[in-house]
C-alpha atoms as a printed R data frame, in Angstrom:
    type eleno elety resid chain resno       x       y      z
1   ATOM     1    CA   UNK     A     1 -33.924 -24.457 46.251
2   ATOM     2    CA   UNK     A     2 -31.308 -26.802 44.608
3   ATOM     3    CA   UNK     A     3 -28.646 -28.042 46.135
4   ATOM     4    CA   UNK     A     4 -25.902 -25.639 47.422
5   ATOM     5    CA   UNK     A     5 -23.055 -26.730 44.697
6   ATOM     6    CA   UNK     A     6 -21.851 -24.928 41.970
7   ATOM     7    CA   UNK     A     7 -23.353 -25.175 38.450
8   ATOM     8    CA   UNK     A     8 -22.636 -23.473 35.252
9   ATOM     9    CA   UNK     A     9 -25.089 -20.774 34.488
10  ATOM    10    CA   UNK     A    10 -25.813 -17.856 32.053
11  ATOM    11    CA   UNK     A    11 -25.335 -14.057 33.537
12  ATOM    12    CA   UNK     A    12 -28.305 -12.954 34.708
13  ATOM    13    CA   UNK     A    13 -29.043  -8.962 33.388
14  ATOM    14    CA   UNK     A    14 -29.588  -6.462 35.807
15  ATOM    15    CA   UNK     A    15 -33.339  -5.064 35.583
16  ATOM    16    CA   UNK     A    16 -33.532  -1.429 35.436
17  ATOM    17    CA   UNK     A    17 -35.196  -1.302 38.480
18  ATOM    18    CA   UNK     A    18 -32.432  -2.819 40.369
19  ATOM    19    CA   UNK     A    19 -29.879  -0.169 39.018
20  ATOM    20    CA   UNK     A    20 -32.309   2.657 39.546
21  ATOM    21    CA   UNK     A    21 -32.084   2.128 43.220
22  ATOM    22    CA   UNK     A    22 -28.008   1.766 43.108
23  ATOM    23    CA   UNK     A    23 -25.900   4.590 42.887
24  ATOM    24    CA   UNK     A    24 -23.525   4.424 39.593
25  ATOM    25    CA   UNK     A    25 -21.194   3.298 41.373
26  ATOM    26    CA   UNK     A    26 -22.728  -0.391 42.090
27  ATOM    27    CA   UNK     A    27 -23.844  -0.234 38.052
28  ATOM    28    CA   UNK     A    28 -19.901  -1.053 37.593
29  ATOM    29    CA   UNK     A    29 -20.135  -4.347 36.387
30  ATOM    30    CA   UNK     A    30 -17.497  -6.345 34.491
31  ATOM    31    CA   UNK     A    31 -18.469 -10.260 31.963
32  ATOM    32    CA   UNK     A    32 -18.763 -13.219 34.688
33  ATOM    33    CA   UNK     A    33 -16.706 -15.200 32.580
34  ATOM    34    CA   UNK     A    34 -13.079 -13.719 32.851
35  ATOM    35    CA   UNK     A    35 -10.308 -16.356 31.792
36  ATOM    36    CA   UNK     A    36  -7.643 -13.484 32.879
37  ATOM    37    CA   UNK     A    37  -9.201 -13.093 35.763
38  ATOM    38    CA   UNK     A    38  -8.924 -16.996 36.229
39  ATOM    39    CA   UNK     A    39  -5.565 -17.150 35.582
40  ATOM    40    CA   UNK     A    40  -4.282 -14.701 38.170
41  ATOM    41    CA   UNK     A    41  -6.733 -15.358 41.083
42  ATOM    42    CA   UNK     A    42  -5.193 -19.162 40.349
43  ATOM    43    CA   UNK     A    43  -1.601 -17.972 40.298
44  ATOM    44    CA   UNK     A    44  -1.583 -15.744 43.269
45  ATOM    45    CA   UNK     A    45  -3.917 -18.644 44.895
46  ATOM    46    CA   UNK     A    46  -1.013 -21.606 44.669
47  ATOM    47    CA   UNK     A    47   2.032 -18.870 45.563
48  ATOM    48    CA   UNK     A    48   0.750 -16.888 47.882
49  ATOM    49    CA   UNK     A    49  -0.293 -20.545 49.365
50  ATOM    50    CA   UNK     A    50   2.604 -22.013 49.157
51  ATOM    51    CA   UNK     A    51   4.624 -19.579 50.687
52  ATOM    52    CA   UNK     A    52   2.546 -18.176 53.430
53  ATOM    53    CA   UNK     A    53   2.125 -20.975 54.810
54  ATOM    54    CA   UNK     A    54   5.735 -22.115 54.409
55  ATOM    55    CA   UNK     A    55   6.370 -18.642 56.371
56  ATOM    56    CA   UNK     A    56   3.425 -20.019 59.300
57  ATOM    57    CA   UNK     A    57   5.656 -23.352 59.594
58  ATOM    58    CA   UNK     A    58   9.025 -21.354 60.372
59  ATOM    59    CA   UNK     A    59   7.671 -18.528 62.443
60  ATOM    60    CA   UNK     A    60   5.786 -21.024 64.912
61  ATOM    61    CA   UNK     A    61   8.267 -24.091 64.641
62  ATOM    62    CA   UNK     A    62  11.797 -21.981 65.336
63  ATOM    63    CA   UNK     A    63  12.070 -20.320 68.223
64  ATOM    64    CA   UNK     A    64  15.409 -18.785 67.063
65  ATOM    65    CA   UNK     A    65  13.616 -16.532 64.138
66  ATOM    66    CA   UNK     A    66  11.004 -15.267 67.177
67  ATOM    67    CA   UNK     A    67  11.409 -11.386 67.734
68  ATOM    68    CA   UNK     A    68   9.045  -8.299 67.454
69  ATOM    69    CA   UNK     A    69   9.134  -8.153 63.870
70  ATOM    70    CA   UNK     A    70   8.579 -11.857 63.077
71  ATOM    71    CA   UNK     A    71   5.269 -11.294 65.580
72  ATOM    72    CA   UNK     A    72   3.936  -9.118 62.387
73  ATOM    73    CA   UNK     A    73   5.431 -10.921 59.741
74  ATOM    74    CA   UNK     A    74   3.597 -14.588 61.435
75  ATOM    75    CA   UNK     A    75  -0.139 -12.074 61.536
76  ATOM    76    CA   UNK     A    76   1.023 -10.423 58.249
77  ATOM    77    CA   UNK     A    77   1.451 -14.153 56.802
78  ATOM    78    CA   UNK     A    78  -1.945 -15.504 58.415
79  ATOM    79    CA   UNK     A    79  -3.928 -12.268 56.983
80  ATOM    80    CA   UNK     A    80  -2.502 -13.223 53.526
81  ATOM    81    CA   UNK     A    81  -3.149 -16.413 53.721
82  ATOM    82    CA   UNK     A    82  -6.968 -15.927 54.794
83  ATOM    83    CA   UNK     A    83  -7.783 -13.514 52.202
84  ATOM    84    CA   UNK     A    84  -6.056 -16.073 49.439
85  ATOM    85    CA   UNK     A    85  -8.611 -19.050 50.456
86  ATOM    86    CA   UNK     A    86 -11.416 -16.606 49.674
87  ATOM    87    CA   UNK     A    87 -10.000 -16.785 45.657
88  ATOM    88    CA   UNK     A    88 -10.659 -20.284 44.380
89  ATOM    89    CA   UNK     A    89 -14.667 -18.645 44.916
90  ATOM    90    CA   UNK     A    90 -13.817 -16.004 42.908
91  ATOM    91    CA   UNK     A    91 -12.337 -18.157 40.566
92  ATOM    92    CA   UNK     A    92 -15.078 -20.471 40.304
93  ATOM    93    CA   UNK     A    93 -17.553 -17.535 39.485
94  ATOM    94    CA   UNK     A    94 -14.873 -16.098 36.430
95  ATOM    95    CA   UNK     A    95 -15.488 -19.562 34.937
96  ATOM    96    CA   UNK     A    96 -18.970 -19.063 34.716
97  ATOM    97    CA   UNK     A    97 -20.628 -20.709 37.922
98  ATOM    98    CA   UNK     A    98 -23.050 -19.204 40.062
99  ATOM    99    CA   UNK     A    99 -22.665 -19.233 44.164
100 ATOM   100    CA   UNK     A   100 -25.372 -21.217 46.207
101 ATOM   101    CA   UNK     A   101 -25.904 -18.029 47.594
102 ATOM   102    CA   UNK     A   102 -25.780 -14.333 47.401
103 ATOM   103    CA   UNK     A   103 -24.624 -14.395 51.393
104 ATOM   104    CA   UNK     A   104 -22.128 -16.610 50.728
105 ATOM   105    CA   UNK     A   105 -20.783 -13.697 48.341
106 ATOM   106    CA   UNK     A   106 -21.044 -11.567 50.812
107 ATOM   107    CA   UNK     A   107 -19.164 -13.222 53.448
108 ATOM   108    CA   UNK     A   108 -16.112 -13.861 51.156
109 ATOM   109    CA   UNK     A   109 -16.020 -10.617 50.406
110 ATOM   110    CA   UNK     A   110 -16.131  -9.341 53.824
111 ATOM   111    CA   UNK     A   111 -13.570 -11.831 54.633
112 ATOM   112    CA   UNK     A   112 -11.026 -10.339 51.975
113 ATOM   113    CA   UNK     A   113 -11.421  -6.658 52.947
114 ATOM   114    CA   UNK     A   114 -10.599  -7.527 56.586
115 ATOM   115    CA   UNK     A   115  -7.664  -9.309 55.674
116 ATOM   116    CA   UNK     A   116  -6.616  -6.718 52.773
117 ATOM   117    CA   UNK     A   117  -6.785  -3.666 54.863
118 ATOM   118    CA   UNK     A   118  -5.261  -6.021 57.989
119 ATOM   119    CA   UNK     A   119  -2.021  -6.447 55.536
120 ATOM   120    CA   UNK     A   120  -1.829  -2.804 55.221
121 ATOM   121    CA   UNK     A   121  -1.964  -2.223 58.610
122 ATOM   122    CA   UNK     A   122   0.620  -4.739 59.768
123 ATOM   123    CA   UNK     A   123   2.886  -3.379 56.816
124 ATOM   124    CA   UNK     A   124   2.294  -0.127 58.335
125 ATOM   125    CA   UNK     A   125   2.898  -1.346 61.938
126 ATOM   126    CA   UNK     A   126   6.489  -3.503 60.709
127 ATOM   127    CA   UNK     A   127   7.971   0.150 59.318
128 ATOM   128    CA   UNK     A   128   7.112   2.079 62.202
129 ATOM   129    CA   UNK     A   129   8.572  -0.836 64.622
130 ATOM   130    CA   UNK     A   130  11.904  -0.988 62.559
131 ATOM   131    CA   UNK     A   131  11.862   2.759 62.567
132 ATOM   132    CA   UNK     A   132  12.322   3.060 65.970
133 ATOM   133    CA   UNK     A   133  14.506   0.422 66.962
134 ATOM   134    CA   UNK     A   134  16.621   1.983 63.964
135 ATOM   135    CA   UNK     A   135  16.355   4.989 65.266
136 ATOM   136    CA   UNK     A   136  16.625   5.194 69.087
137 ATOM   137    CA   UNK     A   137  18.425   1.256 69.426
138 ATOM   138    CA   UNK     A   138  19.027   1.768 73.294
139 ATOM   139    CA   UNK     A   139  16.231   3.604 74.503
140 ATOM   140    CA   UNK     A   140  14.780   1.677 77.388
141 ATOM   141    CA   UNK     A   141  11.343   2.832 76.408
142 ATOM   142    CA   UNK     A   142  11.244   1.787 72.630
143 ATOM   143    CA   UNK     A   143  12.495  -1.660 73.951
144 ATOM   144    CA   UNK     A   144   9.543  -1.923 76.086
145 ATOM   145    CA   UNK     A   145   7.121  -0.487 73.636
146 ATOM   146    CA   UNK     A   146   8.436  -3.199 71.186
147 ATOM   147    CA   UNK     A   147   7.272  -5.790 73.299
148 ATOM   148    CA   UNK     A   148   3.558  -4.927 72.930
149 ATOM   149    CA   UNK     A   149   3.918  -6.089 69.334
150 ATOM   150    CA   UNK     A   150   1.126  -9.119 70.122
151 ATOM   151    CA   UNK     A   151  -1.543  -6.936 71.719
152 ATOM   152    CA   UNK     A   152  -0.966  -4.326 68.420
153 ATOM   153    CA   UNK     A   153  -1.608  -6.822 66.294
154 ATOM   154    CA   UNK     A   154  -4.640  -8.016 68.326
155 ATOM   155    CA   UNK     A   155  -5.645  -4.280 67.632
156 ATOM   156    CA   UNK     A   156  -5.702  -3.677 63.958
157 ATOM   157    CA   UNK     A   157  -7.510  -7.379 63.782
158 ATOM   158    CA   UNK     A   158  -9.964  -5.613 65.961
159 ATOM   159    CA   UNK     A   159 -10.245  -2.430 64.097
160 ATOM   160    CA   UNK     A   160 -10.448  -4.144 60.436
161 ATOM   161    CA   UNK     A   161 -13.183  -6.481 61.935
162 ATOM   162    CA   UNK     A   162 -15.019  -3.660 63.871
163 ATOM   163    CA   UNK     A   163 -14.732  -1.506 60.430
164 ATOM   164    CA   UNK     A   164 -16.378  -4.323 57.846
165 ATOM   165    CA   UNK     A   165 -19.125  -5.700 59.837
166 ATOM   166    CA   UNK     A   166 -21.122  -2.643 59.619
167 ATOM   167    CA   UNK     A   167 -20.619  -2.493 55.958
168 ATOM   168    CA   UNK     A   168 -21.420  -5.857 55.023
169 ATOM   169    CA   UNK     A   169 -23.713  -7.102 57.386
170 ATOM   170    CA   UNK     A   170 -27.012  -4.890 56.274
171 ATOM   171    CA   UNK     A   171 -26.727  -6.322 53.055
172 ATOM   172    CA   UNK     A   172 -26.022  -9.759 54.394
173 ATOM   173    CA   UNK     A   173 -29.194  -9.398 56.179
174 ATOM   174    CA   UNK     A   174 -31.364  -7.444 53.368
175 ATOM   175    CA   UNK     A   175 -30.150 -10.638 50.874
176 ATOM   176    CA   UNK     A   176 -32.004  -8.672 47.391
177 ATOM   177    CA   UNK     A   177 -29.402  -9.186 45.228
178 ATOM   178    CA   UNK     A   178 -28.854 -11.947 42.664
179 ATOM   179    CA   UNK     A   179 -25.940 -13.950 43.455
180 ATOM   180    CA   UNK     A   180 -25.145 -14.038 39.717
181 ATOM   181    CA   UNK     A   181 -23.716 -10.679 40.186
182 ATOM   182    CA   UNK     A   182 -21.496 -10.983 43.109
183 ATOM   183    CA   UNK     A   183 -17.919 -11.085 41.900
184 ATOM   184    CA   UNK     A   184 -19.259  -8.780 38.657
185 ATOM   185    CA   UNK     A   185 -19.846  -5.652 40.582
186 ATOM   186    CA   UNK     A   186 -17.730  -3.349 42.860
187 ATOM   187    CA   UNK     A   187 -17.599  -3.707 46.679
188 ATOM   188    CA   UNK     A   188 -20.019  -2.682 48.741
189 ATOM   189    CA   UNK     A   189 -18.185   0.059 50.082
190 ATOM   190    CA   UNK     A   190 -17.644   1.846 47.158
191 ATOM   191    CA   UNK     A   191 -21.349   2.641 46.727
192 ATOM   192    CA   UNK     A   192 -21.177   4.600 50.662
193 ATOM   193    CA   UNK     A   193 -19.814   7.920 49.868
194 ATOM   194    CA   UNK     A   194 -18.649   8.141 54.088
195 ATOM   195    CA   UNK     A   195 -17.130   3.663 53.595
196 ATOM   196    CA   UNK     A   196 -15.178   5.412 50.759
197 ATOM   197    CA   UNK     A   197 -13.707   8.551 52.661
198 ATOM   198    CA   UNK     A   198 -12.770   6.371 55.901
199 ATOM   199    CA   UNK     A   199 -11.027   3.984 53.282
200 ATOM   200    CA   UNK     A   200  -9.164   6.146 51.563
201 ATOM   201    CA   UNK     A   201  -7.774   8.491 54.324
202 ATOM   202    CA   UNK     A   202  -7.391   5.812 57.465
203 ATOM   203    CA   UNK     A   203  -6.685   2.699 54.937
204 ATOM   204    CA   UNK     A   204  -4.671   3.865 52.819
205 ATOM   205    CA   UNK     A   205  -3.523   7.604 52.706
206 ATOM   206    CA   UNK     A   206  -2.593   7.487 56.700
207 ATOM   207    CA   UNK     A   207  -0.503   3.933 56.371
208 ATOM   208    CA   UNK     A   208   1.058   4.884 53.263
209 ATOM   209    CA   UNK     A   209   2.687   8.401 54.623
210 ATOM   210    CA   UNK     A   210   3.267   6.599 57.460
211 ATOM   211    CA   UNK     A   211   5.750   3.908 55.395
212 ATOM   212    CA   UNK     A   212   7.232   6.912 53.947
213 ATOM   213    CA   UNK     A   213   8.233   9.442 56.844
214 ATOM   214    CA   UNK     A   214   9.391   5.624 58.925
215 ATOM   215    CA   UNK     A   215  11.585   4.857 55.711
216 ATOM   216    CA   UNK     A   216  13.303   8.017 55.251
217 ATOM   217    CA   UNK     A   217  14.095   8.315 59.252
218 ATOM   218    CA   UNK     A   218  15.325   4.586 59.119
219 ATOM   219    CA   UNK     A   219  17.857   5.356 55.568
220 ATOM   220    CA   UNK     A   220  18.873   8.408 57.665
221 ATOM   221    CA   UNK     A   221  19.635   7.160 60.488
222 ATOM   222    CA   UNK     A   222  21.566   4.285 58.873
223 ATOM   223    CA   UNK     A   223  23.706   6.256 56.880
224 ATOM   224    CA   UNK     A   224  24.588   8.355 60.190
225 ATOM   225    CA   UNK     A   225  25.288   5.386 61.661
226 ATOM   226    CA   UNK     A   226  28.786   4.392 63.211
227 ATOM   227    CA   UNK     A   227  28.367   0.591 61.579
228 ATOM   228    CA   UNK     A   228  27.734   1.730 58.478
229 ATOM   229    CA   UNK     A   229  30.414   4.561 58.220
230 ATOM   230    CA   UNK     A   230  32.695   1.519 59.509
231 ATOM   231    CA   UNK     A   231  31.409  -0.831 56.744
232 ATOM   232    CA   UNK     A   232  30.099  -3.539 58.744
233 ATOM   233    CA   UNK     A   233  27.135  -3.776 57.164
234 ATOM   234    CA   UNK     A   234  26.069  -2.679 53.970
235 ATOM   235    CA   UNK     A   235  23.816   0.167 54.227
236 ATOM   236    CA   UNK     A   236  23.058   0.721 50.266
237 ATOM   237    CA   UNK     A   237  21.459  -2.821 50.616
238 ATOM   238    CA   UNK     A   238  19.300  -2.086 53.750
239 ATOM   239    CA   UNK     A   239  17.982   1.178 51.524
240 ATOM   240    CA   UNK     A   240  17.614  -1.264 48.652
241 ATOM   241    CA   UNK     A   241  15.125  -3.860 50.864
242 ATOM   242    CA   UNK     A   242  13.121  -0.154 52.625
243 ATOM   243    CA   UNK     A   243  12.637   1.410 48.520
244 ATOM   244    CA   UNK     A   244  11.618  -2.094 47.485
245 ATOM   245    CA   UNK     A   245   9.010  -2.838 50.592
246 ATOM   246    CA   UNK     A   246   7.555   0.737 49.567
247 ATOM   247    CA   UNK     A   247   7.772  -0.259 45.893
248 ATOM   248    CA   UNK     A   248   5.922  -3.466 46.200
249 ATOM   249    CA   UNK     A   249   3.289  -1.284 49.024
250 ATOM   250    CA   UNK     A   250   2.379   1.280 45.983
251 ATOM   251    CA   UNK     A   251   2.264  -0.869 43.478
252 ATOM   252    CA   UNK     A   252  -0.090  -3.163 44.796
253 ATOM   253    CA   UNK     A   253  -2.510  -0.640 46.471
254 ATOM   254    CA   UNK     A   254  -2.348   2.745 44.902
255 ATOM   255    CA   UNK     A   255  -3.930   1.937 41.833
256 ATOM   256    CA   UNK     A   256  -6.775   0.004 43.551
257 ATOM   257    CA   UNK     A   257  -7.052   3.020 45.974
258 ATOM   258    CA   UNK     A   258  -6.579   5.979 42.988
259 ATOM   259    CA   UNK     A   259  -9.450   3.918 41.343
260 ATOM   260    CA   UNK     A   260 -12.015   3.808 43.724
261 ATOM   261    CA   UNK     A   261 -11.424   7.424 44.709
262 ATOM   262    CA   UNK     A   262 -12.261   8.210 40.897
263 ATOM   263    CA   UNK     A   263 -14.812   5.704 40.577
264 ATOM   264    CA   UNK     A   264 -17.219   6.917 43.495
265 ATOM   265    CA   UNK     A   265 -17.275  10.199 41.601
266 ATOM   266    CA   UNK     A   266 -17.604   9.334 38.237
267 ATOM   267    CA   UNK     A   267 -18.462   6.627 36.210
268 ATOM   268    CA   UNK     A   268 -17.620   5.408 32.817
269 ATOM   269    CA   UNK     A   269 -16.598   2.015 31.483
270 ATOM   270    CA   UNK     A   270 -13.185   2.326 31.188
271 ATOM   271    CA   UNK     A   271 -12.898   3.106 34.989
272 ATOM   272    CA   UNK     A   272 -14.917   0.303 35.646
273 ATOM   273    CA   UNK     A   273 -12.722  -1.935 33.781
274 ATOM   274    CA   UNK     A   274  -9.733  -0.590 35.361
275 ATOM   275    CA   UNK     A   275 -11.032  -0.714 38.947
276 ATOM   276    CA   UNK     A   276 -11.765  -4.767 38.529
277 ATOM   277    CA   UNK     A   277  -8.347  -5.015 36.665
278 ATOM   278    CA   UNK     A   278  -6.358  -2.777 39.739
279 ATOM   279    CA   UNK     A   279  -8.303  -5.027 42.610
280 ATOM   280    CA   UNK     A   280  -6.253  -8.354 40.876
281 ATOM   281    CA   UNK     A   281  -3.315  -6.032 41.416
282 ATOM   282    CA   UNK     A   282  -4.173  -5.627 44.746
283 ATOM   283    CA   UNK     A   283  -4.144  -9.688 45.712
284 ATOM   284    CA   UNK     A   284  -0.820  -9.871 44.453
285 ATOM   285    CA   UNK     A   285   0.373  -8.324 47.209
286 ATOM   286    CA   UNK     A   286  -0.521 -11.575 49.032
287 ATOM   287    CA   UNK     A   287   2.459 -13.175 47.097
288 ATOM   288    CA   UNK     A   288   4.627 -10.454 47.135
289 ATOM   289    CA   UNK     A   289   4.946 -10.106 50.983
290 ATOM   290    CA   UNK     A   290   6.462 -13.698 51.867
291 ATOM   291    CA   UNK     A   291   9.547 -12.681 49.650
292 ATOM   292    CA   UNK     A   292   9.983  -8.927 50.065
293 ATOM   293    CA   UNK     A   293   9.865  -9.373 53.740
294 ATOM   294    CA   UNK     A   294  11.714 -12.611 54.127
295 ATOM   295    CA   UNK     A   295  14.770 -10.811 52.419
296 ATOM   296    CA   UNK     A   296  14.496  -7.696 54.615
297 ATOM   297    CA   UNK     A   297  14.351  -9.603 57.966
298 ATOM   298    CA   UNK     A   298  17.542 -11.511 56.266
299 ATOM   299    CA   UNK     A   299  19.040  -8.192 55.948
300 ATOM   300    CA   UNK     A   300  18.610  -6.733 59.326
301 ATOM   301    CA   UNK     A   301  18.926 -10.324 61.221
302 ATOM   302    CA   UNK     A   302  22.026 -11.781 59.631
303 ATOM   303    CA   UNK     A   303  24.630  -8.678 60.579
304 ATOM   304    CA   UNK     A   304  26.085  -8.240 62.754
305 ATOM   305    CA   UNK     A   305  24.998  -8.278 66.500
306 ATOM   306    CA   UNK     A   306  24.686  -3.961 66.449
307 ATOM   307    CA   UNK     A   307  23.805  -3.324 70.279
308 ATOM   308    CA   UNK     A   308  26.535  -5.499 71.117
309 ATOM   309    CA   UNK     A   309  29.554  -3.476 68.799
310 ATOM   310    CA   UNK     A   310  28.044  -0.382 69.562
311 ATOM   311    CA   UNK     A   311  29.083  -1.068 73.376
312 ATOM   312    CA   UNK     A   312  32.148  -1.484 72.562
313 ATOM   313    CA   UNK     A   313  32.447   1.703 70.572
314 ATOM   314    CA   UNK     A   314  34.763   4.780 72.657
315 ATOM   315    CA   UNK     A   315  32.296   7.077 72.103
316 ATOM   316    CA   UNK     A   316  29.435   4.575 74.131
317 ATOM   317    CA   UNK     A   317  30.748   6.242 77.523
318 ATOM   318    CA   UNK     A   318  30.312   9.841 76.243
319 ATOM   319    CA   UNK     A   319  26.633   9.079 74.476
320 ATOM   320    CA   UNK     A   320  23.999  11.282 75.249
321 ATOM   321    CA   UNK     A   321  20.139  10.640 74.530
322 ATOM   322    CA   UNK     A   322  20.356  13.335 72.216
323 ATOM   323    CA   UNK     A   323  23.074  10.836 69.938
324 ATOM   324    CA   UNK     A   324  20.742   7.825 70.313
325 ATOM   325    CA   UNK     A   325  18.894   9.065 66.946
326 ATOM   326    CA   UNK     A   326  22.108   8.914 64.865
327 ATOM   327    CA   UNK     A   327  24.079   6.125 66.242
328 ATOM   328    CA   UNK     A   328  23.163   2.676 64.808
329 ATOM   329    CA   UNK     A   329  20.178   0.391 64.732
330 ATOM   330    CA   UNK     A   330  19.658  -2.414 66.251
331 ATOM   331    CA   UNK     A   331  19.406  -5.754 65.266
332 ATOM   332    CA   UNK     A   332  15.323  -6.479 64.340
């Protein structure tokens, strides 16, 4: 074969044969040349760049911003940043060039579903932290549980890993499909009835109630709080940062998610159109973490020191583990 560069080619149709032995599903094919698509893989690209690995720099070269939370935010970061050096491929093949190879399609795309579904995870793994060192701020065994923040991380890179290898490497191996396709049709997943249950339930439905119940416990337990009551920290703006993290968390993956639900049962081209379109959606989120979660860690870090005032609080010599729920959180 030719060398393994990119050249401009025409878009190879898909026999009938081919689709025949595809469920409808796979037959959801969008144009190869896409100049929207183009123009938001390269946005998200150069921002989600830029600031990820600005966020890398800080989290490894200040030792004052290290704490449980910034242990997600530094995977959260690298996760982001791996599946944004997968789009400039992407982008290539919206212009109209063809990949040396149909494997190499593969790989990027297995690449990008690790590192999509490890952002939800770590999102998911950040609110349930904060929740409970909101929550129960003295308990000896939240502190401790805290701690294991590195070897939970190490965990959901093991589960996303351990959950897209089986569904990309068969067809890594098998190879039959022209490469002029790749980016054109819809994940390989989303053609495996039991890939698409196991997506939607553990990687997405599962993370995203667990966001909600950890957000209304931590906007609870803030406004019981003896801090906020006193005014020394603003509690609307804490509730402001947990709506918007949610915000950002829905808008970036329940459309993608509400698609391919719909799409692995029926298929028409306007659901096609609007899976492709939601999955662009979906990268953004790669740009919208760095900010959303650099202003929330602001929120929580640059208040007061809470452990410390609620010490010197009267009713500290009277508390009871049963008050450790409504009392104030601490600083994350």
């Amino acid at each position: 074969m030719d060398k393994a560069v990119l050249h401009r080619v025409p878009e190879v149709p898909r026999s009938k044969d081919t689709m025949s032995n595809n469920s409808t599903v796979h037959n959801c094919t969008i144009k190869q040349e896409n100049y929207v698509f183009v123009a938001v893989y390269s946005l998200v690209f150069l921002t989600s760049l830029v600031l990820n690995l600005t966020a890398l720099v800080i989290f490894f070269c200040s030792a004052k911003s290290r704490s449980h939370t910034t242990v997600y935010m530094t995977n959260l970061a690298l996760a982001d940043l791996l599946l944004v050096l997968t789009l400039p491929m992407r982008i290539c093949y919206h212009l109209g060039y063809e990949l040396p190879s149909f494997r190499l399609c593969e790989i990027i795309g297995l690449v990008l579903l690790v590192n999509m579904y490890g952002s939800i995870f770590l999102l998911t793994c950040m609110s349930f932290d904060r929740c409970m060192a909101v929550c129960f701020p003295m308990s000896p065994r939240v502190k401790e549980a805290r701690k294991k923040a590195p070897f939970v991380c190490l965990g959901v890179w093991m589960l996303t890993i351990g959950a897209s290898l089986p569904i990309y490497l068969p067809k890594m191996i098998k190879n039959q499909e022209p490469n002029s396709i790749c980016f054109g049709s819809s994940p390989i997943y989303a053609t495996q009835p039991g890939a698409v249950a196991a997506t939607l339930t553990v990687g997405f439905t599962i993370p995203l109630t667990t966001m909600l119940v950890c957000s209304w416990f931590m906007i609870r337990a803030i406004d019981r709080s003896t801090v906020a009551q006193m005014k020394m920290i603003n509690s609307q703006k804490i509730q402001r940062m947990v709506t918007a993290n949610l915000t950002v968390f829905l808008v970036c993956f329940l459309p993608y998610h509400l698609l391919l639900g719909l799409l692995s049962k029926y298929s028409n081209p306007t659901l096609c159109t609007a899976f492709h379109h939601s999955f662009l959606v979906a990268c953004l989120n790669a740009s919208l973490d760095p900010i959303v979660y650099y202003f929330t860690t602001e929120t929580f870090q640059d208040k007061v020191d809470i452990e410390n005032v609620w010490r010197m609080l009267p009713k500290h010599n009277h508390s009871s583990d049963k008050n450790q729920q409504s009392e104030v959180p601490l600083n994350t």
